[in-house]
Backbone as numpy.savetxt, mean C-alpha at the origin, in Angstrom:
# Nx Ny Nz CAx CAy CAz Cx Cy Cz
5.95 25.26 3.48 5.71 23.88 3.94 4.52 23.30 3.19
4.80 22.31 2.74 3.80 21.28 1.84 2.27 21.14 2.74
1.22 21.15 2.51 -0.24 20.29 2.97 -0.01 19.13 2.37
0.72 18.24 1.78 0.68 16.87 1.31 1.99 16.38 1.71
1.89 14.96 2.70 3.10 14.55 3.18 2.70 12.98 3.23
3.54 11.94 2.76 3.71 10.71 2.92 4.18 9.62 3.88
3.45 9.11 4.80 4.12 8.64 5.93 3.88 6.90 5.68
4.90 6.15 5.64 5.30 4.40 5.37 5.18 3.79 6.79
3.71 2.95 6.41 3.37 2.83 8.19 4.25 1.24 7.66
4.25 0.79 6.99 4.74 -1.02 6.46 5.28 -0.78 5.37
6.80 -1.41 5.25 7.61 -1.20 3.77 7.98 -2.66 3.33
7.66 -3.91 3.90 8.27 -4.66 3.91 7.42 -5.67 2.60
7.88 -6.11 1.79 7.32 -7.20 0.32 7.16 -8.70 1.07
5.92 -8.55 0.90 5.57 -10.36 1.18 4.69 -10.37 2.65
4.00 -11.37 2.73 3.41 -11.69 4.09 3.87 -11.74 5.10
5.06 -12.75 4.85 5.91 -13.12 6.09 7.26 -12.31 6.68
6.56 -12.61 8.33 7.25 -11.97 9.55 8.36 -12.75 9.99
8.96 -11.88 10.21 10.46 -12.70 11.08 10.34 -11.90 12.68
11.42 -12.21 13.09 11.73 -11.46 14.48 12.53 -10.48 13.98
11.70 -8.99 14.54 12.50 -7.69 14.02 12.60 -7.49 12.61
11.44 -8.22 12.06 11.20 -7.69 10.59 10.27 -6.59 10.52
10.08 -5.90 9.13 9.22 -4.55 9.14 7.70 -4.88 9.07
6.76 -4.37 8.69 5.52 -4.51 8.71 5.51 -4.74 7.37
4.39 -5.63 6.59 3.80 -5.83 5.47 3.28 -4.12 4.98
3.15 -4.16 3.67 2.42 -2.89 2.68 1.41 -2.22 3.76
1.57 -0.97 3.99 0.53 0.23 4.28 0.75 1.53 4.54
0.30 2.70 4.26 0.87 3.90 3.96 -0.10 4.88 3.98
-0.13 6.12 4.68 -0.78 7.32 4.48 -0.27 8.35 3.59
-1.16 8.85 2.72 -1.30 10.20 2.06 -1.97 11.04 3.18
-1.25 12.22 3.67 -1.95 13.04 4.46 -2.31 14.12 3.72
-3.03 14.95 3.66 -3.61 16.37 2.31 -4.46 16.88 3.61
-3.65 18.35 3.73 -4.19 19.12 4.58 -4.69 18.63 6.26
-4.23 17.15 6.80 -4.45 16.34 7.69 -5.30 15.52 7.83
-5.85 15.18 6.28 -6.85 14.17 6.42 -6.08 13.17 5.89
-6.15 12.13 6.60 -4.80 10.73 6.09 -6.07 9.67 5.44
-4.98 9.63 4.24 -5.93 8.71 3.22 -4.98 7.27 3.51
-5.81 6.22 3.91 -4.78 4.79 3.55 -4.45 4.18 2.06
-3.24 3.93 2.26 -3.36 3.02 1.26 -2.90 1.74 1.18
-3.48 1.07 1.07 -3.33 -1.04 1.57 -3.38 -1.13 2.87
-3.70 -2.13 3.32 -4.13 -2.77 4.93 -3.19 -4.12 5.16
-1.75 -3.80 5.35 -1.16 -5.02 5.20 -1.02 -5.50 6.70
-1.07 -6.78 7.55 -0.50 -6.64 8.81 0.00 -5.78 9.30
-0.33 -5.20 10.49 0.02 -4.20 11.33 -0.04 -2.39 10.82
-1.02 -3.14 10.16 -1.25 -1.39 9.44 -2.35 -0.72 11.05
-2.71 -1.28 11.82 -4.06 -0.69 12.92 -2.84 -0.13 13.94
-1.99 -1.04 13.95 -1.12 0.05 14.86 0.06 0.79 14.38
0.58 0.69 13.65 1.34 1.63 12.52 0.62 3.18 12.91
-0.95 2.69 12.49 -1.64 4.22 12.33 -1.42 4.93 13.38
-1.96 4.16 14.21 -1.84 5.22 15.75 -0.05 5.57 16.30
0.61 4.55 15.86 1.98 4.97 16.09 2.02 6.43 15.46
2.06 6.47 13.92 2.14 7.75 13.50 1.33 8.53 13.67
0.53 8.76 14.78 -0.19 9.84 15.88 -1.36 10.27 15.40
-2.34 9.10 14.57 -3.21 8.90 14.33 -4.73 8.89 15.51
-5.85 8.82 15.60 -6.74 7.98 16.35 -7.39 7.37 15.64
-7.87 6.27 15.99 -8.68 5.86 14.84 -10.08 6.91 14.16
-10.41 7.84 14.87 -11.27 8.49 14.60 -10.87 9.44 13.48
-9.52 8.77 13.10 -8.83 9.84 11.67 -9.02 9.10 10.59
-9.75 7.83 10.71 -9.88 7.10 9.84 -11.03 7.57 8.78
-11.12 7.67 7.42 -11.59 8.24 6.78 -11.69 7.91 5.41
-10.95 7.38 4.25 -10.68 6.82 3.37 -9.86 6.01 3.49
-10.13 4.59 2.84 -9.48 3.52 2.43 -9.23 3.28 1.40
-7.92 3.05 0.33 -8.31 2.44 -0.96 -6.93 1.45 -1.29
-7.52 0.06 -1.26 -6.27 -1.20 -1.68 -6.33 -1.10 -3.33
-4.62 -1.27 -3.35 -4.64 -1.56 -4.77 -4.70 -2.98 -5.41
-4.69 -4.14 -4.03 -5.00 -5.77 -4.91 -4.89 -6.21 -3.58
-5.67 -7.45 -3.97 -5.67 -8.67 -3.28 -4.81 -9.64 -2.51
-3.74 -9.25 -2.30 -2.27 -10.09 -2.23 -2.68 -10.27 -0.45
-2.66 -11.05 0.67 -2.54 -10.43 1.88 -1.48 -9.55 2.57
-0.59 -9.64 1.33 0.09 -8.42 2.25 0.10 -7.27 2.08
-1.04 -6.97 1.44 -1.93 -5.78 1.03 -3.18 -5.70 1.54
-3.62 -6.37 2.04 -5.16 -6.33 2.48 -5.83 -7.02 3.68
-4.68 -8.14 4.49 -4.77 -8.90 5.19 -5.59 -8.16 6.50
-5.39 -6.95 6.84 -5.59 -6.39 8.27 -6.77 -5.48 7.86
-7.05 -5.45 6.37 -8.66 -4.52 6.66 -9.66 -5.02 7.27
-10.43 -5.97 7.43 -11.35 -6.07 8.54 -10.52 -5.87 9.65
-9.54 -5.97 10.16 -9.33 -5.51 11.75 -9.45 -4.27 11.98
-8.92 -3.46 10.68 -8.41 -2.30 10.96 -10.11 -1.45 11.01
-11.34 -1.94 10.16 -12.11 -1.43 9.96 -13.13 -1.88 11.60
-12.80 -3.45 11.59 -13.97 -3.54 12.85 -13.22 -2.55 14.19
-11.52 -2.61 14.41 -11.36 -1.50 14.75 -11.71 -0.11 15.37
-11.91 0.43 14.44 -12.10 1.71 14.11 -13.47 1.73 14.73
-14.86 1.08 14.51 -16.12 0.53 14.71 -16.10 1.00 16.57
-14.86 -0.08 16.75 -15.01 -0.29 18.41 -14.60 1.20 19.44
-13.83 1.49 18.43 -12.89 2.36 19.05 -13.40 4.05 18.86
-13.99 4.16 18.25 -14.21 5.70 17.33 -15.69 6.03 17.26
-16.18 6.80 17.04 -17.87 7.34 17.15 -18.05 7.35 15.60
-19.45 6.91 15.71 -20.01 6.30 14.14 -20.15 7.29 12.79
-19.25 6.93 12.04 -19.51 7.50 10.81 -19.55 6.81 9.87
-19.79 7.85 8.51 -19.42 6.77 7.21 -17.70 6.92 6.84
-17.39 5.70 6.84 -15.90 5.08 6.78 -15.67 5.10 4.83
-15.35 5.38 3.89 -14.98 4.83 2.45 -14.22 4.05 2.30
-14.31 3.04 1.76 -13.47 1.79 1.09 -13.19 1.44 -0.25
-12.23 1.97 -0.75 -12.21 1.81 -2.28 -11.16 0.65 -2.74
-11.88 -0.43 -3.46 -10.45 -1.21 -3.95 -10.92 -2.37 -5.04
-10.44 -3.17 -6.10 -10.87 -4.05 -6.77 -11.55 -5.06 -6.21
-12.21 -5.54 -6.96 -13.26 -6.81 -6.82 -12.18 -7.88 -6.06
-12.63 -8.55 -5.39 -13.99 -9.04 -4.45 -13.88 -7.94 -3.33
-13.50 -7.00 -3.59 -13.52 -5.90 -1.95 -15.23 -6.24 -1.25
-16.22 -6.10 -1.92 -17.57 -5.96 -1.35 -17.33 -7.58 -0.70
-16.78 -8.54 -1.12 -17.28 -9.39 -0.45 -15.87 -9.72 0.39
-15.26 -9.23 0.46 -14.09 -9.14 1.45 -14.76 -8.80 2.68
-15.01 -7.32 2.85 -15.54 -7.20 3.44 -16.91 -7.43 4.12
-17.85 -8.07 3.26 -18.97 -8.74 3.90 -18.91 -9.79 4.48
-17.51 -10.91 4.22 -17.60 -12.27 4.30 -16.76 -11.89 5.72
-16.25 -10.81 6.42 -15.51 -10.68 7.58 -16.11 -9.97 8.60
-17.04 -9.25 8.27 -18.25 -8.72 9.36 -18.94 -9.95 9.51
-19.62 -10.89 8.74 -19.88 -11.93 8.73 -19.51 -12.88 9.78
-17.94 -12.93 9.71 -17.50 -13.82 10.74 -17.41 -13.50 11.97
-17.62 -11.99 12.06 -17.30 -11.10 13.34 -18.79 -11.36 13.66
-19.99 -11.55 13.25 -21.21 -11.30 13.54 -21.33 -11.69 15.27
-20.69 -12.87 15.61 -20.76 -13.05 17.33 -20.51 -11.96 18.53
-19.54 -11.21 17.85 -18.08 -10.28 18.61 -19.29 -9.00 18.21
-19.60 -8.16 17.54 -20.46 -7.19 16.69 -21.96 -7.41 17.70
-22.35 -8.66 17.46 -23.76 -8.27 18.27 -23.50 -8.78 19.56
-22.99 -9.05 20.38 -22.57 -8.90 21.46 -22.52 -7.51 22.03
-21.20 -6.91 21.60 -21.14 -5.04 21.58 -22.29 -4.22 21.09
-23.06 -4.79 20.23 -24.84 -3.82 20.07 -25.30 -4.36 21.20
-25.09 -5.23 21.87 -26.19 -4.99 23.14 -25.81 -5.18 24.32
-24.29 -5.17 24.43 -24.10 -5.51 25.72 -23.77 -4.02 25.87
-22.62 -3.41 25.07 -22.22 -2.09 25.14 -23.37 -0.51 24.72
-24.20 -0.91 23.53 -25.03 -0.13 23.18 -24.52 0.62 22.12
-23.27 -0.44 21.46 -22.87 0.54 20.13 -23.53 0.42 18.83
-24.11 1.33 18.00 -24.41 1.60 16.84 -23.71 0.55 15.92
-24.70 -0.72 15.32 -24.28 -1.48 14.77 -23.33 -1.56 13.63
-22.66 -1.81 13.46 -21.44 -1.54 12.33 -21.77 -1.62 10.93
-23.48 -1.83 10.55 -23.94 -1.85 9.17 -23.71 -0.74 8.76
-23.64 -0.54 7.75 -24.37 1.74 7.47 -22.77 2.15 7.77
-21.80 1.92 8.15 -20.84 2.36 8.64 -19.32 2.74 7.61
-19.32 1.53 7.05 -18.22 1.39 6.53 -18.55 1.08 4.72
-18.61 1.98 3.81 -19.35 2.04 2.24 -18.19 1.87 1.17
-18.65 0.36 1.13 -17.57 -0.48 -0.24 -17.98 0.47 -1.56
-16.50 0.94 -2.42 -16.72 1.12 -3.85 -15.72 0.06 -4.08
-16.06 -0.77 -5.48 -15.57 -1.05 -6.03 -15.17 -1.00 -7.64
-13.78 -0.72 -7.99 -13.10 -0.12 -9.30 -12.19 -1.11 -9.97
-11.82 -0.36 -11.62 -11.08 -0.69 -12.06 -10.52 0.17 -12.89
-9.87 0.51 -14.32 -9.30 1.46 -14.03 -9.90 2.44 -14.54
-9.53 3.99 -14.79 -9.97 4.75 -14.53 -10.01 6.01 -13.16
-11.40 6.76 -13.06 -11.33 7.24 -11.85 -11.83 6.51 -11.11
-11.14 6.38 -9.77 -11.59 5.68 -8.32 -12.67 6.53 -7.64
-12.53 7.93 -7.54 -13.00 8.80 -6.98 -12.59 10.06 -6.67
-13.40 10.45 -6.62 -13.06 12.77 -6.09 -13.94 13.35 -5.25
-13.33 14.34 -4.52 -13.72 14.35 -3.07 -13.53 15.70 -2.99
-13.33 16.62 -2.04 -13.20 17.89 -1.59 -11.35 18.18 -1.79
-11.06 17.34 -1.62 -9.05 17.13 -1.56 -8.44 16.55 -2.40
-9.19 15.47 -2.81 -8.29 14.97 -3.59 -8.89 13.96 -4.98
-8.21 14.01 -6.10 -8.70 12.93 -7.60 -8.05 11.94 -7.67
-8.38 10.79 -7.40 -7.28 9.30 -7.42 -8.09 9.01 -8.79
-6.75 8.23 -9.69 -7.25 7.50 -10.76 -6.64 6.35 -10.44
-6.75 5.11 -11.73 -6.14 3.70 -11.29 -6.00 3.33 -12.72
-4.57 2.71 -12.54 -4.23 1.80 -14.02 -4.07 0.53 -13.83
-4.48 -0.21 -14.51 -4.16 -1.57 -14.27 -2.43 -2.18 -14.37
-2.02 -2.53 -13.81 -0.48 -3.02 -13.82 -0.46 -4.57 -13.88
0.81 -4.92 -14.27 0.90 -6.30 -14.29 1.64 -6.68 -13.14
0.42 -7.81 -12.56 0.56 -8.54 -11.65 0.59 -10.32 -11.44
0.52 -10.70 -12.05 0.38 -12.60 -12.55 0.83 -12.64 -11.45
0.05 -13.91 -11.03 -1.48 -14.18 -11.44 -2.75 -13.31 -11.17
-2.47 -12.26 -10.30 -3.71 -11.40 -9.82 -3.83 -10.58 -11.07
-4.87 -10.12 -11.66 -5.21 -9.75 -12.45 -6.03 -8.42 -12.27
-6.40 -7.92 -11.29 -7.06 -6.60 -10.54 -5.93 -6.21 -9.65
-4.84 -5.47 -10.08 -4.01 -4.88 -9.33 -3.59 -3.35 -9.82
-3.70 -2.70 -9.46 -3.73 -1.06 -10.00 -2.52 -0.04 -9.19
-2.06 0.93 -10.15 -1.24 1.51 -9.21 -2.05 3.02 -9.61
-2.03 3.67 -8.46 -2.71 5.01 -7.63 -2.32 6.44 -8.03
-3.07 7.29 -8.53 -2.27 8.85 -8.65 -3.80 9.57 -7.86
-2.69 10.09 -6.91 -3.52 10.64 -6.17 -3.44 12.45 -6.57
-4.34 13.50 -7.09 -3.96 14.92 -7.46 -4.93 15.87 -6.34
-3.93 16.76 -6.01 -4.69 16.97 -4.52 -4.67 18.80 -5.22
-4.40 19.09 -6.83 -4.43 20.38 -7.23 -3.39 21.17 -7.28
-2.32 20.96 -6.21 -1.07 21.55 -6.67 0.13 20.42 -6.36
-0.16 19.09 -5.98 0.75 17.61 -5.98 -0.06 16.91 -6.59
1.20 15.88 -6.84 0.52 14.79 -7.47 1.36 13.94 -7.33
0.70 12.35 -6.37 1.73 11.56 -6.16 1.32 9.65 -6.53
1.58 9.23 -6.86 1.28 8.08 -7.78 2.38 6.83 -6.73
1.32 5.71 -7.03 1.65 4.53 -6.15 1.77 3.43 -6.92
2.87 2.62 -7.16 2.79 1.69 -8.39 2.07 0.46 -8.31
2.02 0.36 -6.62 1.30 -1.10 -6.30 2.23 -1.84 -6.69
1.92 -3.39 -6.84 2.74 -4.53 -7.18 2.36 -4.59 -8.53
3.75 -4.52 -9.23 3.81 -4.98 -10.67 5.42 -5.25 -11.09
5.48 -5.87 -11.89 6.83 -6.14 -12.84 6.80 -5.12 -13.63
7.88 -4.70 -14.32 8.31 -3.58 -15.15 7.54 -3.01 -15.81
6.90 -1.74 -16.27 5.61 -1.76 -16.82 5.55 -0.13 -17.26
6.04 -0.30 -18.19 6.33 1.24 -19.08 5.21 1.77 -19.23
4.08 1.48 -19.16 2.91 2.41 -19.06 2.90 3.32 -17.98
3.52 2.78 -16.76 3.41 3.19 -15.67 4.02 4.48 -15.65
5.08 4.47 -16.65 6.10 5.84 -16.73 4.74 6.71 -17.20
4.14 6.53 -18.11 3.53 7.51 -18.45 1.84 7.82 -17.92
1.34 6.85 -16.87 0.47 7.56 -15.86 1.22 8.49 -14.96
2.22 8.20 -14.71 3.14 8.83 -13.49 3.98 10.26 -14.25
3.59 10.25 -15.46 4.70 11.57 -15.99 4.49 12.76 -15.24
5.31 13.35 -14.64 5.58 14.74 -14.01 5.06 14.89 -12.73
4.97 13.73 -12.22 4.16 13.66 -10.89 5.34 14.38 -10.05
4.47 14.63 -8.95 5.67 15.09 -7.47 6.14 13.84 -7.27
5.70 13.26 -6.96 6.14 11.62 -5.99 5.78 10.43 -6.66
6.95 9.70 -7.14 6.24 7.86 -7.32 7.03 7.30 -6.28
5.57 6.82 -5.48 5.68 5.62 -4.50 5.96 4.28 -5.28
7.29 3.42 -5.40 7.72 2.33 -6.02 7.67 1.05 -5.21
7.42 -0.36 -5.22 8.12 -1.56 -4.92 9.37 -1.71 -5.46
10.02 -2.16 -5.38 11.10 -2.23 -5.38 12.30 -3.81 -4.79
12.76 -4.72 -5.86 13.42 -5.96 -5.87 14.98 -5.78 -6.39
15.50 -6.37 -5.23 17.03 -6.62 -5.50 17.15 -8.13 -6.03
18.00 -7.95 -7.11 18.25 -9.22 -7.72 18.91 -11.01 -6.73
20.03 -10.26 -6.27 20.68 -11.06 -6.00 20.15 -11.28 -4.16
19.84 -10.44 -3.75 18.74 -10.84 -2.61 17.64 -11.59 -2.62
17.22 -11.60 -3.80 16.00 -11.94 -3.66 15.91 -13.76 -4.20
16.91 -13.92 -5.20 17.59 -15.14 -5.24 17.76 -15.98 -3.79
18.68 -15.48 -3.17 18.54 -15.88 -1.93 17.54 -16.34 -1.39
16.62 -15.08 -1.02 15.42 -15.71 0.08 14.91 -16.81 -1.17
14.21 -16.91 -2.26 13.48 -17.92 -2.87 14.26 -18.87 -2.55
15.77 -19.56 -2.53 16.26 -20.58 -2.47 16.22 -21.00 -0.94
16.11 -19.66 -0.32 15.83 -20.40 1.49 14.25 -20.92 1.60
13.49 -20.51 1.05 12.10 -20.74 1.00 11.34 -21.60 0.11
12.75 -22.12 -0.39 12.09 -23.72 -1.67 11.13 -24.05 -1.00
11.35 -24.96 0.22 10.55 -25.75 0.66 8.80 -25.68 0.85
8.96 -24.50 0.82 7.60 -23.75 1.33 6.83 -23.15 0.49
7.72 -22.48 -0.57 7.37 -21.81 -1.93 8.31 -22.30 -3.09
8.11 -23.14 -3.54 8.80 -23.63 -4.42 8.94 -23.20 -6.34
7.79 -22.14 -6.15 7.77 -21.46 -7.38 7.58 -20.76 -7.32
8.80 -19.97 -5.84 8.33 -17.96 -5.43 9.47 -17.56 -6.86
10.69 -17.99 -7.24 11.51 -16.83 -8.01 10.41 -16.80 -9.16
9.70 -17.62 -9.79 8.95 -17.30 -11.22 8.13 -16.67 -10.84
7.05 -17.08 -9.62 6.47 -15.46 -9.14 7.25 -14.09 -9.19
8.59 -14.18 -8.62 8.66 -12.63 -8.58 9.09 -11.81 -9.57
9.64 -13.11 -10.75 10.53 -12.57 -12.13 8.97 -12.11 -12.51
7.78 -12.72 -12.56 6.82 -12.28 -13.24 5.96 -11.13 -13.16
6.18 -10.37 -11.81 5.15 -9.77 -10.93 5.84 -8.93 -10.26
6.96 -9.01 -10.03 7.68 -7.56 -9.47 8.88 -6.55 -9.89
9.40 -5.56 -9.33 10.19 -4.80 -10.56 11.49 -4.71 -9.71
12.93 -4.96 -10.43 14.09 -5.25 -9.87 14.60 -3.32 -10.24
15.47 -3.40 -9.33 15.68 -2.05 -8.87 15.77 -1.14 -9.78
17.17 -1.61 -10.46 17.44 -0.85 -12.02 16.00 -0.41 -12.61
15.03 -1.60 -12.82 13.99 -1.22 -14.02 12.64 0.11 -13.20
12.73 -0.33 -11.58 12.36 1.07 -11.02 12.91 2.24 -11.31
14.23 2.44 -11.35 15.01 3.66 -11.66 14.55 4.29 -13.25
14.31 3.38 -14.17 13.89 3.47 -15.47 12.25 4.05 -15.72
11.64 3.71 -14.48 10.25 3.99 -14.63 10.40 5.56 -14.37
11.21 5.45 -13.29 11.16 6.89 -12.76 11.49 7.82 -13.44
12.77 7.34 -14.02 13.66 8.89 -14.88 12.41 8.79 -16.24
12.01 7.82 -17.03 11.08 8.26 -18.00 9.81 8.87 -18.12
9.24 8.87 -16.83 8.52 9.87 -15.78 8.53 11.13 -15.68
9.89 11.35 -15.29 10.25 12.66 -15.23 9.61 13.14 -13.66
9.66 12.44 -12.80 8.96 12.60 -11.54 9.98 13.38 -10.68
9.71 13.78 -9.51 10.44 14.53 -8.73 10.79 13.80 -7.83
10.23 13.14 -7.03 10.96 12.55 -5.93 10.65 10.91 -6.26
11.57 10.04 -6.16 10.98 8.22 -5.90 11.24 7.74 -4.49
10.19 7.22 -4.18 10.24 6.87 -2.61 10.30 5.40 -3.11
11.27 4.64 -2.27 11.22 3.09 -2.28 10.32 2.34 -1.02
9.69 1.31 -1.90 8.89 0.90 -0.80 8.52 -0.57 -1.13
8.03 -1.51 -0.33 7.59 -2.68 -0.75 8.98 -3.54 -0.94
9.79 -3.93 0.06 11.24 -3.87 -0.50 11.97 -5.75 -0.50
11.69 -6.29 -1.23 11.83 -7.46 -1.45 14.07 -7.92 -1.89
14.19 -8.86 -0.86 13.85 -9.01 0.05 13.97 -8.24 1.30
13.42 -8.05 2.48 13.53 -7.59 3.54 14.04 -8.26 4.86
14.46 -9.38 4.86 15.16 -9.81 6.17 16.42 -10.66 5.55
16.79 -9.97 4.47 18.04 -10.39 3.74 19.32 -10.05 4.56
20.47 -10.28 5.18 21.49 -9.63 5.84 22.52 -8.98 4.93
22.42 -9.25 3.64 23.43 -8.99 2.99 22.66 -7.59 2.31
21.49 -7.76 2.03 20.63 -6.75 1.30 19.83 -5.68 2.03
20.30 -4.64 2.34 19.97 -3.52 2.75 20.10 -2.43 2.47
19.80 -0.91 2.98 18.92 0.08 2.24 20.30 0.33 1.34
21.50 0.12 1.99 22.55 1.03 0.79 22.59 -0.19 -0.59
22.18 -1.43 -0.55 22.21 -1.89 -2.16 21.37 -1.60 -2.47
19.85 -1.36 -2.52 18.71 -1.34 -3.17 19.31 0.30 -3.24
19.72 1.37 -2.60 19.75 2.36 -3.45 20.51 2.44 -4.66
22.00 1.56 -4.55 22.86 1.51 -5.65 22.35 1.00 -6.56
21.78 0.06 -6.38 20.73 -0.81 -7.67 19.68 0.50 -8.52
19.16 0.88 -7.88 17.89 2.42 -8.63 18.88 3.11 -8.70
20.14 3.40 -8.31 21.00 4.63 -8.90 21.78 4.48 -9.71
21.57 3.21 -10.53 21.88 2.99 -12.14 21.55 3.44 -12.96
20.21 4.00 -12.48 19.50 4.36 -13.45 18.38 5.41 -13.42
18.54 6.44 -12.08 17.86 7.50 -11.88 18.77 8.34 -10.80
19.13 9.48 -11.09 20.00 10.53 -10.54 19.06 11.65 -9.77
18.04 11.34 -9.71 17.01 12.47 -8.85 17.06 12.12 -7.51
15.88 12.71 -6.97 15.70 12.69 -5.39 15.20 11.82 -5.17
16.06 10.81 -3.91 15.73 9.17 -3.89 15.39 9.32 -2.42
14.44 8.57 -2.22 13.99 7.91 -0.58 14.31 6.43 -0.42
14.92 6.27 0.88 14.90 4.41 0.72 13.89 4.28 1.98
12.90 4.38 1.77 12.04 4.04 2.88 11.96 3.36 3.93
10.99 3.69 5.22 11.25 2.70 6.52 9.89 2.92 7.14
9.52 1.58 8.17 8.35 1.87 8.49 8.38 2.95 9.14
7.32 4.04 9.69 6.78 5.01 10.03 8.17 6.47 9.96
8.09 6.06 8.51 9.26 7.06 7.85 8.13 8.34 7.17
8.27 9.82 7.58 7.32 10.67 6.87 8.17 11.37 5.69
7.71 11.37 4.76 7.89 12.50 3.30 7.29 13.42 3.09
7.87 14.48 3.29 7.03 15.66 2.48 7.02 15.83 1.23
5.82 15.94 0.41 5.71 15.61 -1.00 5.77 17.55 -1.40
C-alpha cells in the first residue's frame, strides 16, 4: 500500500456554481498523512473536513495562480483554521501577489480577528500563517516532500505554474491551468501521476454560447488558456507517466458532456491508466 494518495476535494473549471454543481479547483496530496493543499477554490474548507480532515491537519498550502477559482476560499480557509485549531505556523506557498492576498484579507477581517483576541482570548492570527512567494524553479523541501514549479501558459495570467511534487519514491505533477504546453510533457516525464485540466470541445462551445451575455469573450479565453482533451492525452503519453487523473473539467454542468466523453476525448490519444475524477474522489498514487 502506497504512503502517497490523491484525494479531489473540487474538480469543477471556472468560478461558477449551479444547483448540484461540483466544487471549484482544490485537492490534497497526502504523503505519509500529512495532506498538502493544493488551490483554495470555493468550498475547499469543507471539502477538507468532508474528506476526514480537522482543520488542525492543516499544514501546507501551495496555489498555482490567481484565477478565483483557484484561490477564492484561502483567506476563509486560513482565518478558518485560526478559529478552529490551536496555534501554529501554517505555510503558504504561491505566486505573486500571494503576500498581499493574504495581507489585504486579514486586513479586512481585522474587526472579526480582534474581537476573538479579546473577547475569546485567542492568540492573534499574526505569526501564524508564513507567505512564500515563487516562481519557477524550487518552491520548497521539507522532511516529505520536493515541489518544483514551471511556468505554463495561461493568458492573460502570467504567474501560473504547474506542480511536481517528489516525496522519494513518487512523483506526482499538477498541470494547473494552461493550454497545450509540451514543456509540460517533459517536467512531468516518468512521473507516477499527472494531475490534468482537462476541456471538451464541443461542450465547451456550448456553455460559452450560453454565457455570451455575461462573458462574451469566454471561447478566446479558453482556446487560449486551456487544454482540450485529445491534447491532454498527448501531454501524457509523451510523458511517459503512469497514471492521468482528470481534473478541472470544463465544461461541468454541461448535460450532454460527461465523464464518459471527456474520457473518449483523452483516449485518442493515451492508452494508460486513466482517472475521470470527482469531488472527494481518493487515488492512490
Amino acid at each position: 500500500m502506497s504512503d502517497t494518495k490523491l484525494i479531489l476535494l473540487g474538480t469543477k473549471g471556472g468560478p461558477r456554481l449551479t444547483t448540484g454543481s461540483d466544487w471549484p479547483t482544490s485537492m490534497v496530496l497526502d504523503v505519509k498523512g500529512r495532506p498538502y493543499i493544493i488551490d483554495t477554490g470555493m468550498g475547499v474548507t469543507r471539502q477538507f473536513v468532508e474528506a476526514g480532515y480537522a482543520l488542525s491537519d492543516v499544514h501546507t498550502v501551495v496555489i498555482t495562480h490567481h484565477h478565483s477559482d483557484h484561490i477564492l476560499e484561502l483567506g476563509p480557509l486560513l482565518h478558518t483554521t485560526w478559529t478552529s485549531s490551536p496555534f501554529r505556523e501554517v505555510n503558504v506557498y504561491g505566486p505573486p501577489p500571494l503576500n498581499e492576498h493574504v495581507d489585504f484579507f486579514f486586513k479586512a477581517m481585522g474587526y472579526d480577528t480582534g474581537i476573538r483576541v479579546r473577547d475569546e482570548k485567542q492568540t492573534p492570527p499574526s505569526g501564524m500563517f508564513k507567505t512564500h512567494e515563487f516562481t519557477e524553479g524550487l518552491v520548497f523541501e521539507d522532511d516529505l516532500v520536493r515541489v518544483t514549479a514551471l511556468r505554463v501558459e495561461h493568458p492573460p495570467v502570467t504567474e501560473c505554474y504547474a506542480l511536481k511534487f517528489e516525496t522519494g519514491d513518487k512523483t506526482v505533477v499538477f498541470s494547473a491551468d494552461t493550454t497545450y504546453f509540451p514543456p509540460l510533457a517533459e517536467f512531468a516525464k516518468g512521473a507516477d501521476m499527472l494531475v490534468h485540466e482537462v476541456m471538451h470541445r464541443e461542450g465547451t462551445i456550448r456553455m460559452c454560447e450560453r454565457l455570451k451575455p455575461v462573458k462574451p469573450n469566454l471561447w478566446e479565453h479558453m482556446i487560449l488558456g486551456h487544454t482540450f482533451g485529445d491534447d491532454v492525452g498527448r501531454i501524457a503519453t509523451d510523458a511517459g507517466v503512469g497514471h492521468l487523473v482528470l481534473n478541472h473539467f470544463t465544461p461541468s454542468d454541461d448535460p450532454d458532456t460527461g465523464p464518459a466523453e471527456f474520457e473518449a476525448i483523452v483516449r485518442e490519444t493515451w492508452d494508460g491508466q486513466l482517472t475521470v475524477g470527482s469531488d472527494l474522489l481518493e487515488v492512490e498514487v
